[in-house]
Backbone as a ProteinNet text record, in pm:
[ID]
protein_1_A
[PRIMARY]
XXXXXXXXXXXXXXXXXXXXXXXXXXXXXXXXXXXXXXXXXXXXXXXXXXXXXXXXXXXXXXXXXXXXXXXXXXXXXXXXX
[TERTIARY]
9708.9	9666	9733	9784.4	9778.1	9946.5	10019.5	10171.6	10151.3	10073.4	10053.6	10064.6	9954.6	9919.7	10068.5	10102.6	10259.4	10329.1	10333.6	10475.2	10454.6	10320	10272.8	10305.1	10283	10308.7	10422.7	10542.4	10675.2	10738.3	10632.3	10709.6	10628.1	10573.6	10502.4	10621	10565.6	10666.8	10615.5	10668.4	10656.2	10573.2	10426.9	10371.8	10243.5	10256.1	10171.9	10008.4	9886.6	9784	9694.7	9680.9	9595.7	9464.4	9400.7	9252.4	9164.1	9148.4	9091.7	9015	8913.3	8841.3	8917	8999.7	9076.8	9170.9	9210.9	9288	9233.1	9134.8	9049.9	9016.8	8960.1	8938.2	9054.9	9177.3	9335.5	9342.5	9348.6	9373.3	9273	9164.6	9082.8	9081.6	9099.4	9139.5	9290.7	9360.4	9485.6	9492.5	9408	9406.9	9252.5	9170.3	9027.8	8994.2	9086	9085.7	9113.2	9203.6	9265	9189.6	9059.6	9003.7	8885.2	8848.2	8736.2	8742	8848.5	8942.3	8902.4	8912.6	8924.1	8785.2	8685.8	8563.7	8530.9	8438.4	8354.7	8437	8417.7	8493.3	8405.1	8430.1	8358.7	8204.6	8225.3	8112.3	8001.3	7991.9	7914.2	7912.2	7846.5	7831.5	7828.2	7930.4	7952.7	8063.3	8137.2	8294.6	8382.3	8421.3	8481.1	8624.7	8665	8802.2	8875.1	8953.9	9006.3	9015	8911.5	8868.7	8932.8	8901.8	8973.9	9113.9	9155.3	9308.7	9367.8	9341.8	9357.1	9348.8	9245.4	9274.4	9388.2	9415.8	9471.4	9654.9	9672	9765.2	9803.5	9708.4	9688.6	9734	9646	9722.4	9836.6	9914	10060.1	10140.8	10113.4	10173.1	10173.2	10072	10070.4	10117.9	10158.2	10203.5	10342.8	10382.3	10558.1	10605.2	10443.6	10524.6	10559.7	10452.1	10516.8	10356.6	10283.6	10122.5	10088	9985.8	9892.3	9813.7	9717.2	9511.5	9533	9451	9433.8	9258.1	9222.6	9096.7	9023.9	8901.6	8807.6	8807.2	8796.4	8806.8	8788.6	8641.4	8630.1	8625.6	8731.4	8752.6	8826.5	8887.9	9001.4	9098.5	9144.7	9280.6	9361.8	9479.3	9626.3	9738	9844.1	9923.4	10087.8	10126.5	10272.3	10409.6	10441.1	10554.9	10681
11095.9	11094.2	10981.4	10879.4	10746.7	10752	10816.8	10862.9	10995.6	11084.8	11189.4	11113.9	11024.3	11005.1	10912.1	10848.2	10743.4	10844.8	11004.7	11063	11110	11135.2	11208.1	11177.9	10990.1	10895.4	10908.8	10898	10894.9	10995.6	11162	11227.4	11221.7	11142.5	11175.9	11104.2	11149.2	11079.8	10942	10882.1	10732.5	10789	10666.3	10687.5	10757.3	10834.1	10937.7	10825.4	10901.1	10822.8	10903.7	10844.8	10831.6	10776.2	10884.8	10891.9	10904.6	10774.9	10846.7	10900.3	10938.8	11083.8	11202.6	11211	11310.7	11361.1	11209.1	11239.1	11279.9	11231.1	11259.7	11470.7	11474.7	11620.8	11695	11701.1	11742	11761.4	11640.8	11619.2	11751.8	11725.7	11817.6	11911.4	11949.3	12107.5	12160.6	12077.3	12123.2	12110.8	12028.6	11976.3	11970.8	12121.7	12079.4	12085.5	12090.2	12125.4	11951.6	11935	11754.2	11677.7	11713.3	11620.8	11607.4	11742.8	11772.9	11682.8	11693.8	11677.7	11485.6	11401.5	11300.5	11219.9	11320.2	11300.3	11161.1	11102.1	10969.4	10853.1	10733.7	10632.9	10603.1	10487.6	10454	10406.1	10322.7	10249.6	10322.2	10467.4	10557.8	10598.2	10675.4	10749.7	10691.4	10594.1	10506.8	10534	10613.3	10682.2	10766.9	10862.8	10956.8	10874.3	10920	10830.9	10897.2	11023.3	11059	11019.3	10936.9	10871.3	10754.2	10704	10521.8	10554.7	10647.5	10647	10687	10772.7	10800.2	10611.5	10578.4	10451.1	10299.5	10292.1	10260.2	10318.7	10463.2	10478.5	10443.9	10431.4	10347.3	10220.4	10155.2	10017.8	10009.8	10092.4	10088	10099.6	10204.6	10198.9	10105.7	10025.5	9920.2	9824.1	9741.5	9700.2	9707.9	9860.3	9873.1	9855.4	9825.1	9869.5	9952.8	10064.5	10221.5	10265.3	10181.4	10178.4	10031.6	10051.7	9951.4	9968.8	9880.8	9952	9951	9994.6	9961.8	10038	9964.7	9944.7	9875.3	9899.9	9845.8	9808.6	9702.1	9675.9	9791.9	9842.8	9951.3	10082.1	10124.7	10262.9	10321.9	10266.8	10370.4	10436.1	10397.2	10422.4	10332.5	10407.8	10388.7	10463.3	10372	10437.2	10427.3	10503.2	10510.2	10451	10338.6	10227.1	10314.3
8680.1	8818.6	8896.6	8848.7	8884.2	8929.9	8820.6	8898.4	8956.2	8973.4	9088.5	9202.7	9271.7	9362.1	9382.7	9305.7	9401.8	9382.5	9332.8	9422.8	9501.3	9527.7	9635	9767.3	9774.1	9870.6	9879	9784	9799.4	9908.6	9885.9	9939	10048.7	10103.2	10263	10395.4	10508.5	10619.7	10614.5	10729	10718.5	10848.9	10813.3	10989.9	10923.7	10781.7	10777.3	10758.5	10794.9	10789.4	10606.9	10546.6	10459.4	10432.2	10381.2	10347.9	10262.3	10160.5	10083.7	10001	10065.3	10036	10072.8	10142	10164.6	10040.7	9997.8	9879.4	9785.9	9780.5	9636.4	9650.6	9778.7	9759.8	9727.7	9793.3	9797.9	9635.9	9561.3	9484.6	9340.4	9354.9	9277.8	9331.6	9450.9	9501.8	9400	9413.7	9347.5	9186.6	9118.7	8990.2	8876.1	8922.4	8893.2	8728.5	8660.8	8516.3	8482.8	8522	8466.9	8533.3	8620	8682.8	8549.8	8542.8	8440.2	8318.7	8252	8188.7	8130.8	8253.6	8258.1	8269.9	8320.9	8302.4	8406.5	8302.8	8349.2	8296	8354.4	8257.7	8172.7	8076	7975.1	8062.4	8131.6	8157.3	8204.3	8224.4	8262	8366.6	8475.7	8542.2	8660.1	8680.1	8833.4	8890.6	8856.7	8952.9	8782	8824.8	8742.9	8767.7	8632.2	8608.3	8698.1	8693.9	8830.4	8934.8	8977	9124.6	9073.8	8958	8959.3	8944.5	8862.1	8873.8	8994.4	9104.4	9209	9296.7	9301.3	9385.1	9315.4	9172.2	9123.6	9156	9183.8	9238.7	9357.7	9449.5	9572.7	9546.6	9455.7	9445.6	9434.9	9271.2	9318.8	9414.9	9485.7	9617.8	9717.7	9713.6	9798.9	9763.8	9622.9	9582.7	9582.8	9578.8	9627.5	9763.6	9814.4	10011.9	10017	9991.7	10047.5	10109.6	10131.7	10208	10222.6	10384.9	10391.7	10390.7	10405.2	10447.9	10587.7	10669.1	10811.2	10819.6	10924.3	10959.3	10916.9	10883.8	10810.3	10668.7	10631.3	10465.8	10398.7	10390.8	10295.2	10385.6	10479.3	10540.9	10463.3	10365.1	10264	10327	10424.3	10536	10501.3	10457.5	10458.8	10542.7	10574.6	10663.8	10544.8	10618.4	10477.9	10585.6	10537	10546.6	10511.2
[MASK]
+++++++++++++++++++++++++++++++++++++++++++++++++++++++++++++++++++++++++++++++++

């Protein structure tokens, strides 16, 4: 999930706005078997791993400078650099 989501970013325009809960649905709309798949994390029933690897790909990306946050700390808006 975690290199899904940075090629995903790779292939977006520059400018594009990111969301994500948006991503997250996109994402299990297109992938609902490997979401299943990946279940819960260990620590139990506080975010499905899918969801952490999904924002973890976020991190990478932000980390490459290919996203920022914008807005609100926790609005989960990114814009693509």
């Amino acid at each position: 999930m975690r290199q899904l989501v940075l090629l995903l970013i790779t292939k977006m325009p520059k400018g594009q706005k990111i969301e994500t809960g948006k991503l997250y649905w996109v994402v299990y709309k297109h992938f609902p078997a490997e979401c299943q798949t990946l279940g819960l994390t260990e620590s139990g029933p506080i975010e499905p791993k899918w969801k952490n690897q999904i924002r973890w790909g976020l991190r990478d990306a932000q980390d490459g400078g290919l996203i920022k946050h914008v807005g609100t700390p926790r609005s989960g808006e990114w814009v693509r650099l």
